[in-house]
N, C-alpha and C positions, 0 to 999 in steps of 0.2 A: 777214393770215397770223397763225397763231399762234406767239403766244414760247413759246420750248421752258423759259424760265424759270421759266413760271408752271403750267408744267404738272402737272398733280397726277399721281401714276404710279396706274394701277388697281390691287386689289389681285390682281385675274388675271398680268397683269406682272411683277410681286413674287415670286408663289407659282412662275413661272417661272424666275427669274433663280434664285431658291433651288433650285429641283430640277436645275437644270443644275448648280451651282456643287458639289451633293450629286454627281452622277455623277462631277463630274473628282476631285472627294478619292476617292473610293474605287477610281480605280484603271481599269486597262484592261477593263472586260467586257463582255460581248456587247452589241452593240447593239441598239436596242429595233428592233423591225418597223414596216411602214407602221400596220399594222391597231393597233397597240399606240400609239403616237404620238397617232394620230388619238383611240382612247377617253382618254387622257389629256388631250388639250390640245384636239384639234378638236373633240368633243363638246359641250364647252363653249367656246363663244367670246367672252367676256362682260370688259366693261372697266366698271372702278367707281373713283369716287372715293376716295380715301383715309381716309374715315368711319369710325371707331371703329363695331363693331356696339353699335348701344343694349342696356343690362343689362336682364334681363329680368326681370318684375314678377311677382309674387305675382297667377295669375291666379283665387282664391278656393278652390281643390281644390288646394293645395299642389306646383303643380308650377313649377317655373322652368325650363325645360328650351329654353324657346323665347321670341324677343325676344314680348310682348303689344306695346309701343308707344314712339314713340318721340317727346322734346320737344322743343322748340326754344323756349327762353323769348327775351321780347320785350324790346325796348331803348328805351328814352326821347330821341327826337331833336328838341328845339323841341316840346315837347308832344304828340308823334304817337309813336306805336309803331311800331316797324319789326323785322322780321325777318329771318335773315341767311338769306338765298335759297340760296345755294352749301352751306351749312351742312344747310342741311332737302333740298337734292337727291342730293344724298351718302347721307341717311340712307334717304331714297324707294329709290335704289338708280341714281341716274344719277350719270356721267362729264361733270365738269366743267373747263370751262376757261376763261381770261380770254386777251380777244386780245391780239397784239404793245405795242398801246400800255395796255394793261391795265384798260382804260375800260369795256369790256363783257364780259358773264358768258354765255360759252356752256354749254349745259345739252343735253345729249342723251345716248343712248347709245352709236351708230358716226358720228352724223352732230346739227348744234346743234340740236333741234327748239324751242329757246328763246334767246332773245336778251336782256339786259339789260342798259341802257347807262347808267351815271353820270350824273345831271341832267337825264335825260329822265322824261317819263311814260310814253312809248310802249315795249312789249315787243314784241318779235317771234316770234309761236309759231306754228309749223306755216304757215307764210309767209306770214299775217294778221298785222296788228296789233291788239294789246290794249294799251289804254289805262289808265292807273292815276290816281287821284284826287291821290296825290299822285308826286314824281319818286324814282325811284332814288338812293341816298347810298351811296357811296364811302367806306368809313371805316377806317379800320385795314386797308388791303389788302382788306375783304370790302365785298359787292353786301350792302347790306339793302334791303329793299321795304314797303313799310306793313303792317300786318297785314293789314287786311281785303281787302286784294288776293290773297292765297295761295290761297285758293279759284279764284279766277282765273286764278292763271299754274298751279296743279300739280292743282286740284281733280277735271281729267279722266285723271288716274295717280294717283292716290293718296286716300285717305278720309282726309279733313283735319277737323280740329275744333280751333274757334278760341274763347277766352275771352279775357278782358283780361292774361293773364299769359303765355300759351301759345300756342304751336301743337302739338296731337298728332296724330302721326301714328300710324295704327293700319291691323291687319292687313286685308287685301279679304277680305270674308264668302265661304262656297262661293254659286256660283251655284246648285248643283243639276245643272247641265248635264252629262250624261257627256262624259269627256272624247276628243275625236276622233282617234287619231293610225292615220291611213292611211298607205299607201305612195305614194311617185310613180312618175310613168309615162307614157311617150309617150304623144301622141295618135295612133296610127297612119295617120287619115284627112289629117292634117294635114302630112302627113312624103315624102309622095311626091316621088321624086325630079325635079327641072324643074318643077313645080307652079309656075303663077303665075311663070315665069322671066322676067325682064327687066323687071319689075314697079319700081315706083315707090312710096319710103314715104308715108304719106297717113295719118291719124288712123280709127280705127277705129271706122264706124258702126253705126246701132243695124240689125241684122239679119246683116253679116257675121259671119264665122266666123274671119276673122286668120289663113286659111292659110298654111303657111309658104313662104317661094318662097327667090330667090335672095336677094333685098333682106336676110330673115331671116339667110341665111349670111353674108351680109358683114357684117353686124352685132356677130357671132360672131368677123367672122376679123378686124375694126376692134379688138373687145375683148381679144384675145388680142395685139396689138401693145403692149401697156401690161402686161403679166405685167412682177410683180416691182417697179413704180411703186409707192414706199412710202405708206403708210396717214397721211393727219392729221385729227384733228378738226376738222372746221371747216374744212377745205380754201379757200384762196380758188380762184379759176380755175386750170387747170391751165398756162396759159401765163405765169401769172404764178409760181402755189407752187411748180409740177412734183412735186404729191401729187394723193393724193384722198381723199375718205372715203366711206361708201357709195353716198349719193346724188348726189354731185358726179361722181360718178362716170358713174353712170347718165345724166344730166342732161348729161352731156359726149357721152356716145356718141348719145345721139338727139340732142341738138344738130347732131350730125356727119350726122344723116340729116334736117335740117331740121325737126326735131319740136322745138318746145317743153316742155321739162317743168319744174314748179318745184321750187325748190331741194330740200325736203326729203323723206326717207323716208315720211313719213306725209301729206303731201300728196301726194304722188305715187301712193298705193295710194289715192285717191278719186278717181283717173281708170281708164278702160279698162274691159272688160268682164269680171266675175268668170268662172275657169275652178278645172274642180276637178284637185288636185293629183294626178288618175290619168290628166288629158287636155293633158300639159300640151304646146307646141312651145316649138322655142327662138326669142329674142325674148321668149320671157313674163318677166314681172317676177314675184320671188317674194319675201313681205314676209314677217318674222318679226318674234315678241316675243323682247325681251334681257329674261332674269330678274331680280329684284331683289328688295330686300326687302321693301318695302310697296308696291310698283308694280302696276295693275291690269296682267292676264296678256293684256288683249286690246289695251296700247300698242304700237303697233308701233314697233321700233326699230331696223330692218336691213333693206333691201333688196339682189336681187343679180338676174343675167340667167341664166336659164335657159338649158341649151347643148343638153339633148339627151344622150339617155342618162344619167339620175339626176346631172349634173355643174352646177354652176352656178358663174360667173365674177363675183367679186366682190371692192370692196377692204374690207379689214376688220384690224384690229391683230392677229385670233389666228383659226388657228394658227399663220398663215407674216403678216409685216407685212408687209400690201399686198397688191396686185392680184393674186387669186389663184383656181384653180381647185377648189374643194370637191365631195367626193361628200357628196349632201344624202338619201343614204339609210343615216341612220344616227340612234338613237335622239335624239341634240339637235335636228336640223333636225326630225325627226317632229313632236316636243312642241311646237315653238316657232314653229311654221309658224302661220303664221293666214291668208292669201289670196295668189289669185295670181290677177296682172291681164295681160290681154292689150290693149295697149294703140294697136298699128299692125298696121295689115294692108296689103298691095301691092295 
């Protein structure tokens, strides 16, 4: 579990506790609407480390107006360089945290997709291990890691460039690609009522279609028993924390239908069978990117269950902390969608 000691506050969190504390000084006035709420706080649902934004450089055409890059210079430990991991994921644009007994460095967005543990070699990313040439140090309260490991552990989020003094991080180039943002929307073929009833969950093979039956509904009405079950990073089991965080989350309710899933958000969106976000049933998992600053825009950082009619059931810190019900047709979920996997079928 994590210690609420070591927790760093996002600066999403922050910007919140300020605009609350600004309405009660000023007095009794109307209150804001659903629809107003939601553009303010649910549109963006994004937790970040406590990272100073890096000052921004002279990019040769006299403008300063936007960070170019950001350093993280290197440390001398017994002859080897190391870098302070926590430090440079902060600045990347991830939410970090160190657990209960303080020995490991969780690194993710809603959920750790990174693990660094004190005196080991071994890291745990996206529920592989990566191995490091030499071990993690503990030193003043921070995770450092060898330099030439950072390409390693952050090199698939972030465009990293490494010399003997430094690590800089710099901004992701355009792809070129225009950029997609559809609407969502039932799949209607899939939605018939009694469909596949009495059905049994079973992993989803190559040529079915994961129509939705009952199995799907109780999935739905499993998840809405946990409304309001507060949000933690790094959750451990729920019988133990009695939290969740995105994917724990997830991983708990198919648990509950005898389906294995692994722990994290972005291991979990490389299983199932890709569906497009205008055909979607509930039961489908739907993966987003959390914005950041130097972070590539196709990391996925959030998943949540799809309910059926534009709604999805997920836990997450904002807008409400914890297990919560979100309409995902609204400009941030558009932008920030990147695939939806259909993962069981009865």
């Amino acid at each position: 579990m994590v210690g609420s000691g070591r927790r760093r506050r996002s600066a999403a969190a922050c910007a919140l506790a300020f605009a609350a504390a600004f309405v009660m000084l000023a007095g009794c006035g109307a209150q804001r609407s659903e629809e107003d709420r939601a553009r303010s706080v649910g549109d963006n649902p994004t937790r970040r480390s406590a990272e100073p934004m890096p000052e921004s450089e002279d990019d040769g055409v006299g403008t300063r107006s936007s960070p170019i890059r950001a350093v993280v210079p290197f440390e001398n430990i017994g002859g080897q360089r190391y870098a302070d991991a926590e430090k440079l994921a902060g600045l990347i644009g991830f939410h970090t945290e160190y657990t209960e007994a303080g020995s490991t460095l969780l690194v993710g967005d809603h959920d750790p997709e990174l693990k660094i543990s004190a005196g080991s070699r071994e890291a745990v990313k996206a529920d592989r291990t990566v191995t490091m040439a030499l071990s993690a140090v503990l030193a003043d309260g921070r995770m450092l890691v060898p330099s030439n490991e950072l390409k390693k552990l952050f090199g698939d989020e972030a465009l990293i460039a490494v010399d003997s003094k430094q690590a800089v991080v710099m901004p992701q180039p355009p792809d070129g690609r225009p950029e997609s943002v559809g609407d969502f929307a039932d799949d209607s073929a899939g939605t018939a009522s009694g469909r596949n009833a009495g059905g049994t969950w079973r992993m989803l093979a190559d040529g079915d279609d994961g129509s939705t039956s009952s199995a799907n509904a109780e999935l739905i009405k499993e998840a809405k028993r946990y409304l309001g079950v507060q949000y933690q990073f790094g959750a451990a089991h729920y019988s133990v924390s009695k939290r969740f965080d995105c994917s724990s989350f997830v991983q708990y309710l198919f648990a509950g239908q005898g389906i294995e899933l692994p722990r994290t958000a972005r291991a979990q969106a490389l299983l199932g069978k890709e569906v497009p976000r205008d055909k979607l049933r509930p039961g489908d998992l739907l993966f987003f990117h959390v914005p950041g600053r130097f972070k590539d825009h196709e990391t996925i950082g959030h998943v949540g269950i799809y309910m059926g009619g534009g709604k999805m059931i997920h836990s997450s810190p904002l807008p409400l902390d914890g297990v919560q019900i979100t309409d995902i047709d609204r400009p941030y979920w558009k932008e920030t969608f990147r695939v939806a996997k259909r993962i069981l079928q009865t």
